[in-house]
DOKEBA-472045 format. One record per residue: x, y, z of N, C-alpha, C in turn; residue in one letter; residue number from 1. Coordinates in pm, 1 decimal. Example, Ala and Ser with C-alpha at 12.3 -4.5 7.8 and 13.67 -1.06 7.14 Angstrom:
BEGIN
+----------+----------+----------+----------+----------+----------+----------+----------+----------+----+-----+
:       nX :       nY :       nZ :      caX :      caY :      caZ :       cX :       cY :       cZ : aa :   i :
+----------+----------+----------+----------+----------+----------+----------+----------+----------+----+-----+
:   1319.0 :   -569.0 :    780.0 :   1230.0 :   -450.0 :    780.0 :   1320.0 :   -330.0 :    780.0 :  A :   1 :
:   1285.0 :   -225.0 :    708.0 :   1367.0 :   -106.0 :    714.0 :   1290.0 :      3.0 :    787.0 :  S :   2 :
+----------+----------+----------+----------+----------+----------+----------+----------+----------+----+-----+
//
This chain:
BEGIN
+----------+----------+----------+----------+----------+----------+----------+----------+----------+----+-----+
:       nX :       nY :       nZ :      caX :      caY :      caZ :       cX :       cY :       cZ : aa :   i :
+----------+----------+----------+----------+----------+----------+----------+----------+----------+----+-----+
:    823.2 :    303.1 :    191.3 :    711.9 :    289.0 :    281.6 :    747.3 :    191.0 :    394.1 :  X :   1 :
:    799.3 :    224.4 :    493.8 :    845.5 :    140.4 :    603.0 :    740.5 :    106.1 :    679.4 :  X :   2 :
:    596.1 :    150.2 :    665.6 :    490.2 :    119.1 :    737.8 :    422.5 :     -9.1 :    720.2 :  X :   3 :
:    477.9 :    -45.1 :    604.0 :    412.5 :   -169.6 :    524.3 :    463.8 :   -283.5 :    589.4 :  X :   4 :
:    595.3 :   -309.7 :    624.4 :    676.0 :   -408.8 :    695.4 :    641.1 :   -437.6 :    816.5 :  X :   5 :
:    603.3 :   -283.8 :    909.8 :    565.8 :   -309.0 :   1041.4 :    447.4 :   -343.9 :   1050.9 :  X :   6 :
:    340.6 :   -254.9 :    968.0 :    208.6 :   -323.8 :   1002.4 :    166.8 :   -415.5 :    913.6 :  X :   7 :
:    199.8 :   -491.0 :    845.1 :    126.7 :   -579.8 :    788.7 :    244.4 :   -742.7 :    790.5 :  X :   8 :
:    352.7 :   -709.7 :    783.4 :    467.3 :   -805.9 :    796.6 :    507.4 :   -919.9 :    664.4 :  X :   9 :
:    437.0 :   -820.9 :    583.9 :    466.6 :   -858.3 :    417.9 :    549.0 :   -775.4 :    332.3 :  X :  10 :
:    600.6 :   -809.9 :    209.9 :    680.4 :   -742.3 :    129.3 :    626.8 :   -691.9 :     31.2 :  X :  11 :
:    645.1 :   -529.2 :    -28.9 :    571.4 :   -524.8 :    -99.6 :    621.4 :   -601.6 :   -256.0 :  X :  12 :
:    503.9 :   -615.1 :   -353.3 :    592.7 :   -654.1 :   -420.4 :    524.7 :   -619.9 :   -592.1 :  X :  13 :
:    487.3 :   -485.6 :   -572.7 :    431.0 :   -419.0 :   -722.0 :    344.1 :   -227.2 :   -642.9 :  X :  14 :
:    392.2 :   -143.2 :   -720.5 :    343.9 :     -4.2 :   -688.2 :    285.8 :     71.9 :   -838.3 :  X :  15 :
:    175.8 :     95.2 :   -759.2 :    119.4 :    208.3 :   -893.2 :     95.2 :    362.5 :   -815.6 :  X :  16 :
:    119.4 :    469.5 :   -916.2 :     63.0 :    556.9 :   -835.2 :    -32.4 :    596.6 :   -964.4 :  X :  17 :
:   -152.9 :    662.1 :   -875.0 :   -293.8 :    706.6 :   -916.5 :   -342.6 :    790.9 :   -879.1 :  X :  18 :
:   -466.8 :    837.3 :   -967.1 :   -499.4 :   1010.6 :   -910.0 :   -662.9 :    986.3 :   -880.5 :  X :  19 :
:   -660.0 :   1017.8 :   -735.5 :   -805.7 :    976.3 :   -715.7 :   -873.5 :   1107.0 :   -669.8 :  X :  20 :
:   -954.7 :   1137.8 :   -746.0 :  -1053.7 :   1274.5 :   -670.3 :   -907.1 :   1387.8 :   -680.3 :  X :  21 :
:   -838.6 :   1348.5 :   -730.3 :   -755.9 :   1510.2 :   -743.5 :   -636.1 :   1456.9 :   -626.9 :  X :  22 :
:   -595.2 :   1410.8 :   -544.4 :   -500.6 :   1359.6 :   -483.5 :   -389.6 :   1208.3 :   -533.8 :  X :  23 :
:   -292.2 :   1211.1 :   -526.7 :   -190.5 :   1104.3 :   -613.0 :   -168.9 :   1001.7 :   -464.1 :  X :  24 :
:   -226.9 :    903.3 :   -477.3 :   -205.7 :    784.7 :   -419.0 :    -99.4 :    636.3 :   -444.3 :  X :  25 :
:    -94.4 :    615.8 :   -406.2 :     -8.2 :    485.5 :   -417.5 :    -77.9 :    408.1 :   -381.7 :  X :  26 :
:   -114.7 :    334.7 :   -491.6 :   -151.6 :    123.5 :   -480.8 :    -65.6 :     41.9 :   -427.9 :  X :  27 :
:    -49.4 :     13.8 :   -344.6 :     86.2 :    -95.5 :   -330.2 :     43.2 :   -259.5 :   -291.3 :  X :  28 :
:     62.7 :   -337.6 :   -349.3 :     45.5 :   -460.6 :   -387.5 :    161.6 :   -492.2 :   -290.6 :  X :  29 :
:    115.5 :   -608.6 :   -141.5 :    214.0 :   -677.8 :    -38.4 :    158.1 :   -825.6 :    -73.2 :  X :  30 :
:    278.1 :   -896.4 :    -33.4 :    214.9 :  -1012.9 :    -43.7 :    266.2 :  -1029.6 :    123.7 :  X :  31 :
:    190.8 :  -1082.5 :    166.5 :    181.4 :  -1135.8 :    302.6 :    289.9 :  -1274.4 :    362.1 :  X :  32 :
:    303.2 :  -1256.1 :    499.8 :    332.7 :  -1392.4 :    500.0 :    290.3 :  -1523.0 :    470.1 :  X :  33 :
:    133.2 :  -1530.9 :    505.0 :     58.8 :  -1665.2 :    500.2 :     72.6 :  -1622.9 :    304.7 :  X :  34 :
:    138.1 :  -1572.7 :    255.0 :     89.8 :  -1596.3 :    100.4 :    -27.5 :  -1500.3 :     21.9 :  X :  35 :
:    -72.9 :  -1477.5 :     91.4 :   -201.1 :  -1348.6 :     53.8 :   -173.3 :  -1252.9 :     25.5 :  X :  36 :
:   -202.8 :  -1173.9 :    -98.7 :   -172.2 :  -1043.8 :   -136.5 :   -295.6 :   -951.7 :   -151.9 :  X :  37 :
:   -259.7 :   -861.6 :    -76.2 :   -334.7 :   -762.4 :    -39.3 :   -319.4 :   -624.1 :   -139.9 :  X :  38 :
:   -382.2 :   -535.0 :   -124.5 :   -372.4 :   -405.7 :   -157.0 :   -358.3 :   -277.1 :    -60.9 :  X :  39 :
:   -260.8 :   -184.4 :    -47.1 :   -222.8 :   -114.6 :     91.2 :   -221.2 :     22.6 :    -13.4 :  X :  40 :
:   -293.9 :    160.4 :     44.7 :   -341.8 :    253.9 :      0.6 :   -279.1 :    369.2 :     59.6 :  X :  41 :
:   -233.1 :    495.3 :     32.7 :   -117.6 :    570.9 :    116.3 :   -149.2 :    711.9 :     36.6 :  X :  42 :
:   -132.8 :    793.4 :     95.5 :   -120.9 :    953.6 :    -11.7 :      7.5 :    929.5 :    -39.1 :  X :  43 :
:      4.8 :    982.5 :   -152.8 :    181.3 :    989.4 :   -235.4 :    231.9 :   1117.5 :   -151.6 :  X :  44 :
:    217.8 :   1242.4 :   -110.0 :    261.7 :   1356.1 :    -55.1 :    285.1 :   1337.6 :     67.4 :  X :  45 :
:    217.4 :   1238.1 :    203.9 :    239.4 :   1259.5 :    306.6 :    266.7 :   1143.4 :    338.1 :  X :  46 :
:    217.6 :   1015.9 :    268.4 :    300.2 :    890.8 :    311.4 :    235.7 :    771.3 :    385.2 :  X :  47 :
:    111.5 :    871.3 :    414.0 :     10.2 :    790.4 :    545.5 :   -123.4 :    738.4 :    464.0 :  X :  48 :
:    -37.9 :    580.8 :    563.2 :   -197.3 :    497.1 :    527.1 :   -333.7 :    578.6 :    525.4 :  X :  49 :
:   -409.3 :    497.9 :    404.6 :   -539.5 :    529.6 :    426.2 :   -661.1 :    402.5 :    370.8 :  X :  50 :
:   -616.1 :    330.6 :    369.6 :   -666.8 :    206.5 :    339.5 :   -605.3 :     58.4 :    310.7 :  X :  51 :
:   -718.6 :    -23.6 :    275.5 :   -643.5 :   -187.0 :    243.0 :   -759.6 :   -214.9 :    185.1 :  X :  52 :
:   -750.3 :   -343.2 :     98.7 :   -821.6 :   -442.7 :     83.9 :   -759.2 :   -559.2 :      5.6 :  X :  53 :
:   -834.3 :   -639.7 :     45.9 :   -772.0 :   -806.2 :     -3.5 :   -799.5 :   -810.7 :   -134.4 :  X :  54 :
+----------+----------+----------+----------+----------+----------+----------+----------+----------+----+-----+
//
């Protein structure tokens, strides 16, 4: 996921994948620069963001 580096400028640093409503997603756990770890949300098939939360 090279999208994670550019837009957020953290590393990821833990992945789950999950089946939500019938589609396989990826959880991906970044930890940020300032230290904050977030949650970054992606379809497993096409790759593209579709969410975040702290």
């Amino acid at each position: 996921m090279p999208d994670i580096s550019t837009r957020t400028g953290g590393e990821m640093i833990d992945a789950q994948l999950l089946s939500v409503r019938g589609f396989l997603v990826y959880a991906i756990k970044v930890l940020n620069p300032g230290g904050k770890v977030t949650t970054e949300y992606y379809y497993a098939q096409s790759g593209i963001f579709i969410g975040s939360e702290p």
